[in-house]
matplotlib code that plots the C-alpha trace (Angstrom):
import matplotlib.pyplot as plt

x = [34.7, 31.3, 27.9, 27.5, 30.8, 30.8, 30.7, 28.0, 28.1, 27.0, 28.3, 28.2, 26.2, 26.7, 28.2, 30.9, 32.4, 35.8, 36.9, 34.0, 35.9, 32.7, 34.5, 37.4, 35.1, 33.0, 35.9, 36.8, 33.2, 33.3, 36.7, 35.6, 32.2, 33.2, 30.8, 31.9, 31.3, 32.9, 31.9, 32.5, 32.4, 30.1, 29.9, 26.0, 25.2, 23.1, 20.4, 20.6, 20.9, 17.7, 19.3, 22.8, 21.4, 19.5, 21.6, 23.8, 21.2, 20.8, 24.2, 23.9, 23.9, 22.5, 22.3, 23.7, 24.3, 23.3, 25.0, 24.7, 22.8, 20.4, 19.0, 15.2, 15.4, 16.4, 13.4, 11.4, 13.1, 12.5, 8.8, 9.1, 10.8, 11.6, 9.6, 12.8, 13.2, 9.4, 9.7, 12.8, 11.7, 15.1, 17.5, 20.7, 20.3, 18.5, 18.3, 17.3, 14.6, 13.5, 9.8, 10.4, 13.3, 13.8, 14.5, 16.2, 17.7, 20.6, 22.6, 20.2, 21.0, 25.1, 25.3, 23.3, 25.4, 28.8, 28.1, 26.7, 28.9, 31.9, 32.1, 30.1, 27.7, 24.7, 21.9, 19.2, 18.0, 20.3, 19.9, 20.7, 20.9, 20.8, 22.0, 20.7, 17.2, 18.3, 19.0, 21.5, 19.4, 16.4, 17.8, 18.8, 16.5, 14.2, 16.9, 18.5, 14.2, 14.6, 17.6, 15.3, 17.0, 15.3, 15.1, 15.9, 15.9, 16.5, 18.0, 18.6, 19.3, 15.6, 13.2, 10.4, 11.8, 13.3, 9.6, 8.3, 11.0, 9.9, 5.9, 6.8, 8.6, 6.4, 4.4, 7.6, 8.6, 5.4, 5.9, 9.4, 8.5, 11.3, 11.0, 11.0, 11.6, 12.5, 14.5, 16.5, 20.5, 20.5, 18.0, 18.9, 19.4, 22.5, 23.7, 23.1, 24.9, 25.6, 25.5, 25.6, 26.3, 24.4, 24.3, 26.2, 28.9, 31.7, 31.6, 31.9, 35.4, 33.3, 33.2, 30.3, 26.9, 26.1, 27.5, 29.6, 27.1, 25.3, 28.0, 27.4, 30.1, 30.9, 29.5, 30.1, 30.1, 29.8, 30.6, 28.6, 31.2, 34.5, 38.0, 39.2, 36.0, 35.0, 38.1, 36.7, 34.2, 35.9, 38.5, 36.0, 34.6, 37.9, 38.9, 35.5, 35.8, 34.1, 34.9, 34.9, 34.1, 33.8, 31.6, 33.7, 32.4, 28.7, 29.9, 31.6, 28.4, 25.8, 27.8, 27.5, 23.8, 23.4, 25.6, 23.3, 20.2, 21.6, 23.8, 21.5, 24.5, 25.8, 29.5, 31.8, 33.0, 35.5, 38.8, 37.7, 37.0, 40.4, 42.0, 40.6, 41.1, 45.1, 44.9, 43.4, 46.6, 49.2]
y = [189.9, 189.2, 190.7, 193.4, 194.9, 195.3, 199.4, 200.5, 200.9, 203.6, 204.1, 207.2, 205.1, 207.0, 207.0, 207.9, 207.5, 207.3, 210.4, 211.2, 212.7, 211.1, 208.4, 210.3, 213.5, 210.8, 208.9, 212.3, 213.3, 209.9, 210.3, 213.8, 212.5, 209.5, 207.4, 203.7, 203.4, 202.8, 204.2, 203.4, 203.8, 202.1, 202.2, 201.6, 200.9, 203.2, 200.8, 199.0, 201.7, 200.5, 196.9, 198.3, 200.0, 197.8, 195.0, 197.5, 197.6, 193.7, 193.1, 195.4, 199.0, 201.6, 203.9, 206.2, 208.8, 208.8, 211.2, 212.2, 211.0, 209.1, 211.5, 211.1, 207.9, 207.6, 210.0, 207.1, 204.5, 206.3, 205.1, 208.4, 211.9, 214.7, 218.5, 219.2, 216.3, 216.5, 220.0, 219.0, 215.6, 214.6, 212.6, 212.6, 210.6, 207.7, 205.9, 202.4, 202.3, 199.2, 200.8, 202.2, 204.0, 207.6, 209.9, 213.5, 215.9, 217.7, 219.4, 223.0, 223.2, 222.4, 224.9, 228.1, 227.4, 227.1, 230.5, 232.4, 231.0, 229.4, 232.2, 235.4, 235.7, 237.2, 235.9, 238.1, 241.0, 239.2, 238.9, 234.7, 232.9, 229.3, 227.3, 224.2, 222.2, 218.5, 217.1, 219.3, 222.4, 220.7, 220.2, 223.5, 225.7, 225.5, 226.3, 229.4, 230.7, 230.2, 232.6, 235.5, 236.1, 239.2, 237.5, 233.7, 232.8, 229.3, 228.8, 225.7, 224.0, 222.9, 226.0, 223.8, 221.9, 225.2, 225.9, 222.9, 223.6, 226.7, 226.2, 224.0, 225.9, 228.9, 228.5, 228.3, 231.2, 233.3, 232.6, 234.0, 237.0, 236.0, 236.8, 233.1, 233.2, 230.5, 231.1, 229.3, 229.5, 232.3, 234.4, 234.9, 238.5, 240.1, 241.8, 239.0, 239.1, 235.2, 232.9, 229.1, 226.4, 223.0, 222.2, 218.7, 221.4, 220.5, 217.2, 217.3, 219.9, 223.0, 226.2, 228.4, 227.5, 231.7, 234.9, 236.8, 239.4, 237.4, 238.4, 242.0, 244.0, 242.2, 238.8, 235.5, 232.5, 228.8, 225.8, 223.0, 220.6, 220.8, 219.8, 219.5, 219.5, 222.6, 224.6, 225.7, 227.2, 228.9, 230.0, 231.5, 233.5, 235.2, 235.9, 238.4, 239.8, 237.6, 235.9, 232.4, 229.5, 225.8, 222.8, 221.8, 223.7, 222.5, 218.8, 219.2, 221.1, 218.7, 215.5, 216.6, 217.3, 213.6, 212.7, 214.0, 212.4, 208.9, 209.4, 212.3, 214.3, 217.1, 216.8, 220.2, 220.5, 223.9, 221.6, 218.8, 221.9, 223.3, 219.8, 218.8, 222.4, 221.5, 218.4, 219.7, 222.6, 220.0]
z = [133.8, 135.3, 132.8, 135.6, 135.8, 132.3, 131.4, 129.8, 125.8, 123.7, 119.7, 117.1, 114.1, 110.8, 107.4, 107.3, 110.8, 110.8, 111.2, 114.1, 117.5, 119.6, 120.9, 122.1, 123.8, 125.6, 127.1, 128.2, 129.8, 131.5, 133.0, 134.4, 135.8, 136.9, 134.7, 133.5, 130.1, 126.6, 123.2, 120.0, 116.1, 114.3, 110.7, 109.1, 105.4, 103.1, 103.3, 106.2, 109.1, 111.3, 111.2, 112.4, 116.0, 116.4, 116.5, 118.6, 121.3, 121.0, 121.6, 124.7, 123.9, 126.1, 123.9, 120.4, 118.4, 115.3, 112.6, 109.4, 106.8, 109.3, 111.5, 109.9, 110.1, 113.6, 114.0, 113.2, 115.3, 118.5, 120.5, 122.3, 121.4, 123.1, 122.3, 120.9, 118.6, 117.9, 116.3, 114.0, 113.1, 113.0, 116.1, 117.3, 120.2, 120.9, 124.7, 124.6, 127.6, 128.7, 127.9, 124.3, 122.7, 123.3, 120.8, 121.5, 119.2, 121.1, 117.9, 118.5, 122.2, 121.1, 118.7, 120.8, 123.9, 121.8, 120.1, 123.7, 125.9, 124.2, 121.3, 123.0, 120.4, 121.6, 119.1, 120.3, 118.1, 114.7, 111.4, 110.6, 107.9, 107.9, 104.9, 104.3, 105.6, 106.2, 109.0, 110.5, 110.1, 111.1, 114.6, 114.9, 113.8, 117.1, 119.7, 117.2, 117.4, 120.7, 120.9, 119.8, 117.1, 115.0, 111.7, 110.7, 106.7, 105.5, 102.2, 100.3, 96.8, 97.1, 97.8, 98.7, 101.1, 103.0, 102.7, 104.4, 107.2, 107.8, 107.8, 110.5, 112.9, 112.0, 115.2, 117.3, 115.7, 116.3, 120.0, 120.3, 117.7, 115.2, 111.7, 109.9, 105.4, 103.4, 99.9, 97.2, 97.6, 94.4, 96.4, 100.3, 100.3, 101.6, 104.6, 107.8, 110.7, 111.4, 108.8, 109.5, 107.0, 107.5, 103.7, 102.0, 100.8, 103.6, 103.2, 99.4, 99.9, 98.4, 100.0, 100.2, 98.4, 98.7, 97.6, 99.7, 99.6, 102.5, 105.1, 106.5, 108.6, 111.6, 110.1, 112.2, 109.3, 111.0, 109.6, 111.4, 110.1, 111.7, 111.2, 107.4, 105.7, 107.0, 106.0, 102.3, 104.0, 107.0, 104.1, 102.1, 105.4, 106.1, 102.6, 103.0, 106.1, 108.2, 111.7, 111.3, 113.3, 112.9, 114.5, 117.0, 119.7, 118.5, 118.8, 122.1, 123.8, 121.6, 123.5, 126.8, 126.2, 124.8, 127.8, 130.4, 128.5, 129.3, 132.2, 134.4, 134.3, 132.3, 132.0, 132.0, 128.3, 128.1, 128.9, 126.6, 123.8, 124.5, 124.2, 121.1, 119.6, 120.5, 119.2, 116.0, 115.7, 116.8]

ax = plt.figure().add_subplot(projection="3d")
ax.plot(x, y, z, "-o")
ax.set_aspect("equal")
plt.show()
């Protein structure tokens, strides 16, 4: 095959990666939009993640996701950000441009269009709480402020860095008149209508870092993991009263954001959701 028929390549860089549905929701978008590309797994060392994309975009890559525990780091690899990525310090997806790599952080946009138009969760006016302040809150915590939410608290094993999350969203948070706390995990108060989980806790098989007593009546609880290390937490939801709801729907809508930044186009995602949610129950 001649170099210029070749498809474009893009990869999901992480550790672990294995069980990552990327590849298989991309192939999808690409089949539905008429884009020719392939995308794979690729696996990155502890230590050695900055060596692994970029040989990746030596060898020809267009472009990646990066998941977790690199998003920080990929911060730094990117010449350019998005406002976006610039407010969460963190990436998800980088785009190799011939000028400088740019850096975008779709995981916030994923999540706030899965629970308003995927789930029906009006966020305006709510109480959240938001577990967690690595990487995976980090990227969401803009576009759930920008939801208008009436009050966001962070909470995390490490007070001080819920703290230093917070301080730097409190701007953004000022100019959509949300409420902005940070606490400890012992500490969060009680009562909130959504809670979302972006803490370690799934992917070590433990269930809920809080007390029940976080869940008020009518409580949504999200896992922002999905598939089988998000079921101790989705368990622990329903056995109080809670409606649960995994990740999937985040990683579905977060792809097709990450799609458009290096195709131009936004593939549709309710069919690929409803096929991987089948898959997932098969």
């Amino acid at each position: 095959m001649d170099t210029a028929e070749r498809p474009d390549r893009y990869a999901v860089i992480g550790h672990p990666v294995a069980h990552s549905k990327s590849p298989d929701i991309h192939a999808r978008f690409a089949a539905l939009t008429g884009q020719s590309l392939v995308y794979e797994r690729v696996l990155a060392p502890l230590d050695g993640m900055a060596a692994t994309v970029r040989d990746f975009a030596a060898a020809g890559g267009r472009g990646c996701n990066v998941t977790v525990p690199f998003k920080f780091e990929a911060h730094d690899l990117a010449q350019r950000c998005s406002p976006r990525a610039m407010l969460a310090q963190a990436v998800n997806t980088l785009r190799f441009d011939a000028d400088g790599w740019f850096g975008d952080n779709t995981d916030g946009a994923g999540l706030v269009h899965d629970l308003q138009h995927n789930a029906g969760i009006d966020l305006a006016g709510r109480d959240l709480l938001l577990l967690g302040a690595g990487g995976a809150a980090s990227g969401v915590l803009g576009p759930l402020l920008a939801a208008r939410p009436r009050r966001v608290v962070v909470a995390n094993r490490s007070p001080d860095k819920a703290r230093a999350l917070v301080q730097r969203h409190a701007p953004w948070a000022q100019a959509h008149e949300v409420e902005l706390w940070a606490c400890g995990l012992d500490d969060c108060g009680s009562g909130y209508g959504l809670v979302l989980n972006a803490t370690a806790a799934s992917l070590q098989g433990a269930g809920s870092p809080v007390s029940a007593a976080v869940l008020g009546p009518g409580a949504v609880a999200v896992d922002l993991m999905y598939g089988p290390a998000a079921q101790a937490f989705l368990q622990w939801a329903r056995e109080h009263g809670a409606t649960a709801r995994d990740g999937l729907g985040m990683l579905v809508e977060q792809a097709a954001e990450a799609f458009q930044v290096w195709r131009g186009v936004r593939p549709p995602t309710a069919e690929v959701l409803r096929e991987l949610r089948t898959g997932l129950t098969a």
